[in-house]
C-alpha positions as CSV (number, residue, x, y, z in Angstrom):
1,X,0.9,-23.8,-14.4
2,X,2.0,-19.8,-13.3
3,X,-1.0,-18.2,-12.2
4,X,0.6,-14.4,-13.2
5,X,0.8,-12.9,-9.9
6,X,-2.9,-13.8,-9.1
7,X,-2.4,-16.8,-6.7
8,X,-3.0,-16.2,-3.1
9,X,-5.8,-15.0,-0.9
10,X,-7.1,-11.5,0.6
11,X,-8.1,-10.9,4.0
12,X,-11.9,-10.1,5.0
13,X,-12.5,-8.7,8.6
14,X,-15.8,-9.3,10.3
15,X,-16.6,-5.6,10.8
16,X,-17.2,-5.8,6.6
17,X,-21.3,-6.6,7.5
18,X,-21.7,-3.9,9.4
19,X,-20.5,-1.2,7.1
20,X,-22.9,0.9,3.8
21,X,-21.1,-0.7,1.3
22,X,-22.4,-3.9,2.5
23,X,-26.0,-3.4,2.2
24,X,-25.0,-1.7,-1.8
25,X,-25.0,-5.5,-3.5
26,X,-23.3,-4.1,-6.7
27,X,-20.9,-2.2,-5.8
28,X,-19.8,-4.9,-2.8
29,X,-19.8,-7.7,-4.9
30,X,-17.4,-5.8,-7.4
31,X,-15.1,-4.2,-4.8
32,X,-14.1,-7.8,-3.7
33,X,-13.7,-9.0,-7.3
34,X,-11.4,-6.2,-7.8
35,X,-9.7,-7.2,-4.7
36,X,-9.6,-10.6,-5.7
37,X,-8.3,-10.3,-8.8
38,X,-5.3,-7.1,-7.9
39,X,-2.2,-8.3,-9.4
40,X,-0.4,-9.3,-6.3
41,X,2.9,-8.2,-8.1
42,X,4.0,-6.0,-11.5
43,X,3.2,-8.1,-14.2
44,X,2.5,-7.6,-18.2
45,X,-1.2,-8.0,-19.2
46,X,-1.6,-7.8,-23.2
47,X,1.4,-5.3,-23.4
48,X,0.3,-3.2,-20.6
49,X,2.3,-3.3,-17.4
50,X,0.6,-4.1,-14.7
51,X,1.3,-2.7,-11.4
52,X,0.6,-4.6,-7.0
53,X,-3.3,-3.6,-6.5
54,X,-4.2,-2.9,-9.9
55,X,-6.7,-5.6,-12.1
56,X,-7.4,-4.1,-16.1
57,X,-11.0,-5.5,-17.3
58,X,-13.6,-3.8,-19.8
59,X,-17.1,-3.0,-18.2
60,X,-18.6,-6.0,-20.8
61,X,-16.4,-8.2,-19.3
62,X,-17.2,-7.3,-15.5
63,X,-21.0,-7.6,-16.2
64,X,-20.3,-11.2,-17.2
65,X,-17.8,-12.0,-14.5
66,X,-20.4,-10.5,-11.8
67,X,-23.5,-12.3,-13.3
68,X,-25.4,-14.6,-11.1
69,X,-27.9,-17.0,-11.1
70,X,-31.7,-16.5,-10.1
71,X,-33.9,-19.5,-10.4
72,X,-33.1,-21.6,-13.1
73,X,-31.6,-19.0,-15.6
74,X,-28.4,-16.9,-15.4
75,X,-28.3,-13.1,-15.5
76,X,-26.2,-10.5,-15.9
77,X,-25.9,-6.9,-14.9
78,X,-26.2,-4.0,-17.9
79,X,-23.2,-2.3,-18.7
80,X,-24.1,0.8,-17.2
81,X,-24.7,-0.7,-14.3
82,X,-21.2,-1.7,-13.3
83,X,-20.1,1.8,-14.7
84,X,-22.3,3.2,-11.5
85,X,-21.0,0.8,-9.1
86,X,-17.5,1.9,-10.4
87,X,-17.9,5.7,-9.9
88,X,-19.7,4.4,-6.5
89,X,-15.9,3.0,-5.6
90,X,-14.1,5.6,-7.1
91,X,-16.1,8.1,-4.6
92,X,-15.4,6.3,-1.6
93,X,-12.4,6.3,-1.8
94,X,-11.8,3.1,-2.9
95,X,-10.4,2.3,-6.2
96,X,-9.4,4.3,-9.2
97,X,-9.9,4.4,-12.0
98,X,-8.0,4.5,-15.9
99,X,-8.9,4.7,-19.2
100,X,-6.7,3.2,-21.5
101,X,-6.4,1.4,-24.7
102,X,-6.6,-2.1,-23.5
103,X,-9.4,-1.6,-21.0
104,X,-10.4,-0.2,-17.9
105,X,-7.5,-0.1,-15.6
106,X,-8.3,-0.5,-11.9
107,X,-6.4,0.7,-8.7
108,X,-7.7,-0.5,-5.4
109,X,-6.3,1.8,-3.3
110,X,-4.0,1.2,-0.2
111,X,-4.0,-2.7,-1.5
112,X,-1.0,-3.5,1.1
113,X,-2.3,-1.4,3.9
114,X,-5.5,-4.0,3.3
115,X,-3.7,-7.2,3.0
116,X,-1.6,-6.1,6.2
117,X,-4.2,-5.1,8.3
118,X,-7.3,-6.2,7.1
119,X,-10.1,-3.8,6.8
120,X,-9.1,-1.2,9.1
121,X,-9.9,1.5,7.1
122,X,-12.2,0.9,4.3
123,X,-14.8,-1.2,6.2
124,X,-15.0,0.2,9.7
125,X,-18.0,0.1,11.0
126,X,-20.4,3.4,10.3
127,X,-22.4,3.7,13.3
128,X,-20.8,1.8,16.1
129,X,-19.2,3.8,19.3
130,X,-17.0,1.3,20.1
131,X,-13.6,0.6,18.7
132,X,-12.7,-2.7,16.7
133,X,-11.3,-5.4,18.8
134,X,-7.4,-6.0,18.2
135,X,-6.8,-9.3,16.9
136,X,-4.5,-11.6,19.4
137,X,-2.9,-14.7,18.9
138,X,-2.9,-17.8,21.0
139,X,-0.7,-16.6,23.7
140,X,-2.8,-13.7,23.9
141,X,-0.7,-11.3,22.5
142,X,-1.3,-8.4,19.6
143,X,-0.8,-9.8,16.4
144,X,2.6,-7.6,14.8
145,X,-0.1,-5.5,12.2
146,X,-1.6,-4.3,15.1
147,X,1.0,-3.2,17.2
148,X,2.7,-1.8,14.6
149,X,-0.7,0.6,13.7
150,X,-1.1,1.2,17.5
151,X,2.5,2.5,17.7
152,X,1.9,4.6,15.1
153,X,-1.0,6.0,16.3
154,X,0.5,6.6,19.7
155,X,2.9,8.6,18.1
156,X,0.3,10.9,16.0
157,X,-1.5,11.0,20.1
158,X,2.3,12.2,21.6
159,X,2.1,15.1,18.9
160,X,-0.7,16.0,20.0
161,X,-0.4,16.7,23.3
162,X,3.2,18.5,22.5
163,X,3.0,22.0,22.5
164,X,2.2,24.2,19.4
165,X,5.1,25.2,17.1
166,X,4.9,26.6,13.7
167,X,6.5,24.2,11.4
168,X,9.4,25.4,8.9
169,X,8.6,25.0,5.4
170,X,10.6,22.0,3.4
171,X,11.8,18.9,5.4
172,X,10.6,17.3,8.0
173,X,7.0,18.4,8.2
174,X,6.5,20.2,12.1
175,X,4.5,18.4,14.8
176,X,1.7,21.0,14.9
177,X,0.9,20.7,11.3
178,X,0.9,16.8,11.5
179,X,-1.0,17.3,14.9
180,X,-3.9,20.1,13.7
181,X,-4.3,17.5,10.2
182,X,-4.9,14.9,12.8
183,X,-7.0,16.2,14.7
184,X,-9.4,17.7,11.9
185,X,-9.2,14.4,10.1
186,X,-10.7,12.5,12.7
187,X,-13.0,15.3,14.1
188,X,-15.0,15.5,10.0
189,X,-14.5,11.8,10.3
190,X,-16.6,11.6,13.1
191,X,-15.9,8.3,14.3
192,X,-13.2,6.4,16.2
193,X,-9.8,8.1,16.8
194,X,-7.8,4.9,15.1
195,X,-5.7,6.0,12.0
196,X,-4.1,3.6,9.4
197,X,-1.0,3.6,8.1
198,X,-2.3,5.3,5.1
199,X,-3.9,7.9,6.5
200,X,-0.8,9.0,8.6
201,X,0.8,8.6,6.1
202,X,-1.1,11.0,3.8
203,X,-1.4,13.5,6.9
204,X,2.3,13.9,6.6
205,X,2.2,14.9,2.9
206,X,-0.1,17.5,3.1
207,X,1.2,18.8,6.4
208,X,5.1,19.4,3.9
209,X,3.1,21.3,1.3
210,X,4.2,25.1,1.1
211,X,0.5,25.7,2.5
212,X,-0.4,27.7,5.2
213,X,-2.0,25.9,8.1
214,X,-5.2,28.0,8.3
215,X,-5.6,26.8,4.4
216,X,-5.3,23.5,4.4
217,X,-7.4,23.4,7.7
218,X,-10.1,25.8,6.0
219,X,-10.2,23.6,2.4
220,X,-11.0,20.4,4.5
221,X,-13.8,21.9,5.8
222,X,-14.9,22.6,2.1
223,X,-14.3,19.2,1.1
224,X,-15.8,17.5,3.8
225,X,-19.1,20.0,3.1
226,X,-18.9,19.3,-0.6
227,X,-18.8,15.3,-0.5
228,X,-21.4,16.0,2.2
229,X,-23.6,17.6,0.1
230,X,-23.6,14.8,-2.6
231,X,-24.0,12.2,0.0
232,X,-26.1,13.1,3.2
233,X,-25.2,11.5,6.1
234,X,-21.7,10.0,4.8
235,X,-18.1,11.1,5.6
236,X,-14.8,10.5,4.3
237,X,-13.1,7.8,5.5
238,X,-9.6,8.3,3.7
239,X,-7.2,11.1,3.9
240,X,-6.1,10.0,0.7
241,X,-9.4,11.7,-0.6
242,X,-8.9,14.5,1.3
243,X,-5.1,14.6,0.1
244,X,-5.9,14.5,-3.6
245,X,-8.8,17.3,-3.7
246,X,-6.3,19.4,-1.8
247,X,-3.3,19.2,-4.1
248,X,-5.9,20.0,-7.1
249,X,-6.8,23.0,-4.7
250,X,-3.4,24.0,-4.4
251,X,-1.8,23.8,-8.1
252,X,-5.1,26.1,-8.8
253,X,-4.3,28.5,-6.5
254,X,-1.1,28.5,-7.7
255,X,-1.9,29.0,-11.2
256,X,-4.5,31.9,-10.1
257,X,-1.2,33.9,-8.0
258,X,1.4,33.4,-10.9
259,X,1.5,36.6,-13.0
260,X,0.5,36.3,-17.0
261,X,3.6,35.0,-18.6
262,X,2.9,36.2,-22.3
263,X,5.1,39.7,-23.0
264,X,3.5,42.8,-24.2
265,X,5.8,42.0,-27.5
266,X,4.3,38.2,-27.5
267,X,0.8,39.6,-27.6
268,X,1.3,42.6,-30.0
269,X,3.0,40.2,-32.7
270,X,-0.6,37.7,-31.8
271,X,-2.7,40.7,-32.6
272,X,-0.4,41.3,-35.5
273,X,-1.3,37.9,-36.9
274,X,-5.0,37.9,-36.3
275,X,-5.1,41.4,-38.2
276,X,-6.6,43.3,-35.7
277,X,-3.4,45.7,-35.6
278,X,-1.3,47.1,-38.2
279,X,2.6,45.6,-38.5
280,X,4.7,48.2,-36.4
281,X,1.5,49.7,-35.2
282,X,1.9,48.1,-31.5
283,X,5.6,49.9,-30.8
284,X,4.9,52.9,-31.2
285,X,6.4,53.9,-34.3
286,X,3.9,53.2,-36.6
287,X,3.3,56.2,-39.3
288,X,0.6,58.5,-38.7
């Protein structure tokens, strides 16, 4: 019998006890179900095409597949319940999350980055100094994941010792841009300088956006101080986070700098219409 893309198994690292979401039993216990059941490949589910990482399920449904047992009877969590541990997810960075017709569709975020490197960036641990252990195997060598992140992450360290140069716009985004990102990333992070391939990956997008520097610098300061606000004592752990709000930030300014497209002649025939001017009235060459 086909299991539909849903055979298999995820990876857990150890570092996953030490972290908040941990110690938050709902939101934990649904995170790995989501994890769990991610579609491991596209797939149809009821008509709906399902993409890798992504699991559709109606709230009703979760609260029965997350119930539990307590003494002799079984219980299960309200409704609304899950619907908090969701937006909990969704604002970590996490998953996201999709309204559609056939229920609830759900995104865990960087799925292969997860599955090929464990934990690295979702569960690190919050209040540790030291750096998590590379994984080795028996001959004592780094496992391929791991020198493959620690490669990358050399490079992002090369940039940053390489002198400042002002990128050009479109292309190949410059090493200052990719470097500065880096650096402020890490810096509102506020903990260990390891990036995954995500991350990197994401700093590179936002350094090629037609943005200047001192912008995108100056509205992740903002972000980091408005998620802070909401959640004392917590930082973002993804640059995808950071990568999204800034794009929103962008198209917005965007819209604010382009000039108003309607005509004079567009808005003198609306006025027209609504009967708030005479026919003729508005070209001057109405009678008087």
């Amino acid at each position: 019998m086909g299991c539909g893309g849903m055979c298999g198994w995820v990876k857990l690292s150890r570092d996953i006890v030490d972290t908040e979401l941990w110690r938050e039993v709902v939101p934990f216990r649904l995170f790995v179900f989501l994890l769990i059941k991610a579609s491991r490949e596209e797939r149809v589910v009821n008509g709906f095409m399902l993409k890798r990482g992504q699991y559709i399920r109606a709230y009703s449904k979760l609260a029965e597949d997350l119930g539990y047992r307590e003494g002799r009877g079984e219980k299960l969590y309200s409704k609304s319940t899950i619907k908090r541990a969701s937006d909990k997810l969704v604002k970590k960075g996490l998953v996201a999350v999709e309204e559609t017709a056939v229920g609830t569709l759900f995104t865990v975020l960087a799925y292969d980055d997860i599955q090929d490197s464990g934990f690295v960036e979702f569960f690190y641990p919050s209040f540790r100094g030291t750096e998590k252990e590379p994984s080795s195997n028996q001959n004592g060598q780094k496992s391929k994941p791991y020198q493959e992140e620690e490669k990358k992450v050399e490079k992002v360290k090369k940039k940053n010792d390489d002198g400042p140069r002002e990128p050009q716009h479109g292309g190949q985004a410059g090493d200052a841009r990719v470097a500065a990102l880096t650096e402020k990333f890490l810096s509102l992070r506020g903990r260990g300088t390891t990036l995954s391939p995500s991350d990197m990956n994401a700093i590179e997008r936002v350094a090629a956006l037609q943005v200047p520097l001192e912008q995108l610098l100056l509205w992740m300061d903002e972000i980091h101080a408005a998620y802070a606000s909401q959640s004392p004592g917590e930082s973002i752990s993804s640059m995808k986070y950071y990568e999204a709000a800034i794009s929103t930030k962008s198209r917005k300014s965007r819209m604010k700098s382009q000039p108003d497209s309607q005509s004079l002649k567009e808005r003198i025939l609306l006025l027209e219409r609504q009967g708030k001017i005479e026919p003729g009235e508005g070209d001057g060459h109405g009678q008087r």
